[in-house]
N, C-alpha and C positions, 0 to 999 in steps of 0.2 A: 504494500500500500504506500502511496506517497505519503509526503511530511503533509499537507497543505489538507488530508484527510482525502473522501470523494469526490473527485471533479467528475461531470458528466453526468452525475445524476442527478435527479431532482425529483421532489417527491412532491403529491400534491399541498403534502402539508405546506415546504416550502413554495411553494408558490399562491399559496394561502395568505401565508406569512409574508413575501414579497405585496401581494396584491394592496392587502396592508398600509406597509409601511409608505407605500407610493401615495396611496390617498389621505396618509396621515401628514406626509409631507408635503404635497400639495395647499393643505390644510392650514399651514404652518404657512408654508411661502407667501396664499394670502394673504392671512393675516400681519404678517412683517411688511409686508408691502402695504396695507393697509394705513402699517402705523410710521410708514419714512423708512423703514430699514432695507432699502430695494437688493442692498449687497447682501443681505442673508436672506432674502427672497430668490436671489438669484443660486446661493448658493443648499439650498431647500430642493429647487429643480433638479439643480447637479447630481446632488444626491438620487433623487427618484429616480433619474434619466438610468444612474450606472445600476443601479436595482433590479430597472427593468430591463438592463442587458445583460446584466450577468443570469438570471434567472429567467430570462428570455419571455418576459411576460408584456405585453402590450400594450401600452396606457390606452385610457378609455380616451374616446374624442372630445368627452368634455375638460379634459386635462392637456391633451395635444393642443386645443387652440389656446392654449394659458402661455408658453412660452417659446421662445426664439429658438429654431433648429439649429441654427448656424452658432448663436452665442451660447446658448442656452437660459440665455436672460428671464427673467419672471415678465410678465407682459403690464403692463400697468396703464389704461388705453390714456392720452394726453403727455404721459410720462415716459415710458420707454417704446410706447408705440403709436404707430400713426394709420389711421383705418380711411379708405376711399373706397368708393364706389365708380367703377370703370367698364362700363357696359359689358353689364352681367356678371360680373366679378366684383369679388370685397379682394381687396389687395390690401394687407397689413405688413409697414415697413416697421422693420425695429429701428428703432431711434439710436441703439448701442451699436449696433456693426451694419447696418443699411442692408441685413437680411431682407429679399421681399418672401411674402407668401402668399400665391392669389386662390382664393377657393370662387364658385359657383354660385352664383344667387337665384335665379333662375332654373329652371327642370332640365335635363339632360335632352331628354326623348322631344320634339315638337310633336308628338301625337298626345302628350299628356300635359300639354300647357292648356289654361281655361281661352276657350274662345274670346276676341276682343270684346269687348261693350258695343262700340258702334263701327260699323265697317262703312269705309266710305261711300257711296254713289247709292245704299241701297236705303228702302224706306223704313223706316223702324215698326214693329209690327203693334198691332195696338191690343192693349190689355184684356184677358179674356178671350174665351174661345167665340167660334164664329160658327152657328149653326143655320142652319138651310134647312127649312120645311120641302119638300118636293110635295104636291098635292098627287093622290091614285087617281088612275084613272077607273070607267068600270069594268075594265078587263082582267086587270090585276083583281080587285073587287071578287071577282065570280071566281076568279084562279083561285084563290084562300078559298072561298066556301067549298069548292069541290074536294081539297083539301082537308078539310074537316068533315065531307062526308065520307070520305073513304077510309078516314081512322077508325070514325064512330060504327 
């Protein structure tokens, strides 16, 4: 066995235990940043980041959008980072290393986007349905009753 114990294994527990510690330190980083301390906010990240690679476990996305891939800086939106909108995309610069990162705002697929409100050139449809009495004539008329005498 090596000095360093088992490499390469990992058991659910630990990864229980990793899953953990990542959201408790998260937890933390907020908070420090919350209160001015952005350098142990940033260094809160650091910690989770190497956590979740050595134990190969995956931050959730609501954690991924909290800090800088490139620095690993804690995100603090006005403070360490800068957020625009650029058709169809939020682009978030970090303010510490001029990481960009652009996600999506809009749907993927254009079969799953909502129809627009008003399309141009056509008339807008007016509220409520639209029903049409047709009057019978006495052909139809006789048709039904022969129809109900061949049931009966």
């Amino acid at each position: 066995m090596r000095p360093g114990g088992r490499r390469g294994r990992r058991t659910a527990a630990m990864v229980r235990i990793a899953r953990e510690r990542i959201s408790d330190l998260f937890a933390l980083a907020e908070r420090e940043s919350a209160n001015g301390h952005a350098t142990l906010a940033d260094r809160y990240v650091r910690l989770a980041r190497r956590i979740g690679m050595r134990y190969t476990v995956r931050l959730l996305a609501e954690y991924r959008e909290l800090y800088c891939r490139g620095c690993s800086s804690f995100w603090a939106e006005g403070r360490s980072v800068r957020t625009r909108l650029r058709s169809g995309r939020r682009v978030r610069t970090c303010l510490v290393c001029g990481h960009e990162r652009r996600t999506r705002t809009r749907p993927e697929r254009p079969g799953s986007a909502p129809p627009p409100s008003s399309t141009p050139g056509r008339v807008p449809r007016e509220e409520g349905a639209l029903s049409v009495e047709i009057a019978g004539t006495e052909e139809d008329e006789e048709s039904s009753d022969e129809g109900a005498d061949e049931t009966s």
